[in-house]
N, C-alpha and C positions, 0 to 999 in steps of 0.2 A: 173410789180411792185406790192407787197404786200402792199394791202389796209390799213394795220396797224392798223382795230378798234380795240381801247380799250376797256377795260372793258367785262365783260362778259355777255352775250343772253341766259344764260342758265337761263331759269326762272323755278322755284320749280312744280313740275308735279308730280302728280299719278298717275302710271305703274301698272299695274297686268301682274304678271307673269305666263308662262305656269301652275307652281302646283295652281294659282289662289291669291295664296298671291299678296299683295302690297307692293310697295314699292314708298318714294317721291323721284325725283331724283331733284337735285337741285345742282346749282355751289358750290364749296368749298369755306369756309371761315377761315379769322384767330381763328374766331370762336369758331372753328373744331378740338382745336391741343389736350386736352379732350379726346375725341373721338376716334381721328384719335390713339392717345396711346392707348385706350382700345382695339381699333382693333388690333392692333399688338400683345396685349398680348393674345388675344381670337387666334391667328393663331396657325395652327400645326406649329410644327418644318418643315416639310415637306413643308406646305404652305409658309414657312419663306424663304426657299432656292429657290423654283419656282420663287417667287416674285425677291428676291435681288440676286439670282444666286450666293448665299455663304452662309454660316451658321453667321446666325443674332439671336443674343441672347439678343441683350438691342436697342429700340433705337435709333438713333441718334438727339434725344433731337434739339438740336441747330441746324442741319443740315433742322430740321421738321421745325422749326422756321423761319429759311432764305427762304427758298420754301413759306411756308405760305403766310409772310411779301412781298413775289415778286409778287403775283396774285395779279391782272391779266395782270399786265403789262407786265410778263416775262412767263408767261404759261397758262396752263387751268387747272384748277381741276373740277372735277364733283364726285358727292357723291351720293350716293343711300343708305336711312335709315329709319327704322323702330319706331314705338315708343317702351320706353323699360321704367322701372320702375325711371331711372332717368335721361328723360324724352326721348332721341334717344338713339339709335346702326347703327354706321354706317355700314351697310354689302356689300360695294365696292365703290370702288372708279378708278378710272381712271384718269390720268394727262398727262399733255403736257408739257416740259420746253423748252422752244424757245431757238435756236443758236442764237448767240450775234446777225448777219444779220437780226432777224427775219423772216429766209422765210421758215425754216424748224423748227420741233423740235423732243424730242426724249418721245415716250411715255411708261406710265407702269399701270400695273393695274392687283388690286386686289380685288377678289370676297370670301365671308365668302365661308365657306366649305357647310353653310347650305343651301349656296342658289344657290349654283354648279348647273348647268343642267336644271335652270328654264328661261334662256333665259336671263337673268340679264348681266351677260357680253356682248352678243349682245347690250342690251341695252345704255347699257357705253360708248362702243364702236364708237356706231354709232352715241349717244351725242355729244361726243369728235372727232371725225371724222366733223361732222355738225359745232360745234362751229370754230373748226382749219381752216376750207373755209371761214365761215363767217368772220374770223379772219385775214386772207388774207396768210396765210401758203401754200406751193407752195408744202411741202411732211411733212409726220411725218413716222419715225420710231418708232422702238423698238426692244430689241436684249430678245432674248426667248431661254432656256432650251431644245435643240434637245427630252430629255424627257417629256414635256410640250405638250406632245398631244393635250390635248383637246383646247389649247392655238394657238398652228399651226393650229389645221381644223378652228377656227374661222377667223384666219389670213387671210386661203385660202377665206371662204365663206366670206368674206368683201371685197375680193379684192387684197391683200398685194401681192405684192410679196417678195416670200420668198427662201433668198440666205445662204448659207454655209459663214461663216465667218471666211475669211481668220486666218489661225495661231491655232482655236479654234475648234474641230469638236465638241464639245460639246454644241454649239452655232448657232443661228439663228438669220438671221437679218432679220426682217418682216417692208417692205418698200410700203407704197403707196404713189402714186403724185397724189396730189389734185386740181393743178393746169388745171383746164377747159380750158385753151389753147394750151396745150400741145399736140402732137399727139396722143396720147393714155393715154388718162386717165383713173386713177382705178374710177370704182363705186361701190358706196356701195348698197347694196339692203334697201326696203322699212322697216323702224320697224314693224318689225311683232310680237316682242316679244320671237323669234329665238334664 
């Protein structure tokens, strides 16, 4: 039976990443919605379709607002940002939104292009991963771009498993069970900054 804590355990922390920069990683708030627009407008077109697996040109305003307004009682956000001349830049983020049940959810996550390959996605990941147990989530997915390479090797190195979805070859479903009573549960490896 999932524990059902509320509220978020993500407390605000300073990260250095592999190139040595930093970053604070910290839960998401309504805060954020700011931000979380400037991000989207800083993304490639390319990064735009990876992320939402179709071409997104504005947006969804009100959709960003009901997600916001639902944390943390209906998911997990976690933010990773920089200071920038007024005053952050968010450059990733990662989210969880809970099935009605609460025992699963379905996650997504985006990394700036600047900060690709510094180990920041691991980072997120394994935030959001840690808060989803804490949180009493029994699996989270996420469905990923068969071209999403570098998105599927971190899949594999976290542990996911990762299935062919039915109807879609263009698609990947990247699945771990987090439930520690399970027979074979996925683990995540240590932060290393990976």
């Amino acid at each position: 039976m999932p524990n059902h804590v509320s509220g978020s355990a993500v407390a605000g922390v300073d990260v250095t990443l592999r190139d040595g920069r930093s970053v604070h990683v910290r839960a998401l708030d309504a805060a954020d919605e700011a931000e979380l627009l400037q991000t989207f407008e800083r993304l490639s077109d390319a990064a735009r379709y990876m992320r939402f697996m179709r071409v997104v040109r504005k947006p969804d305003v009100e959709r960003l607002r009901a997600v916001l307004a639902s944390f943390p009682e209906a998911g997990i956000g976690i933010v990773a940002t920089v200071p920038a001349a007024d005053g952050i830049d968010i450059v990733g983020s990662a989210i969880t939104i809970f099935t009605a049940d609460r025992t699963s959810g379905e996650f997504a996550i985006t990394v700036s292009a600047q900060f690709g390959g510094t180990g920041l996605a691991t980072c997120l990941m394994t935030t959001l991963i840690d808060e989803a147990r804490r949180r009493g989530l029994k699996e989270i997915e996420g469905f990923v771009l068969s071209q999403n390479q570098a998105m599927l090797r971190l899949a594999r190195r976290l542990g996911f498993r990762i299935e062919s979805e039915p109807g879609d070859p263009t698609v990947r479903r990247c699945r771990m069970n987090l439930d520690p009573s399970s027979e074979a549960p996925a683990t995540v490896g240590a932060r290393t900054g990976t």
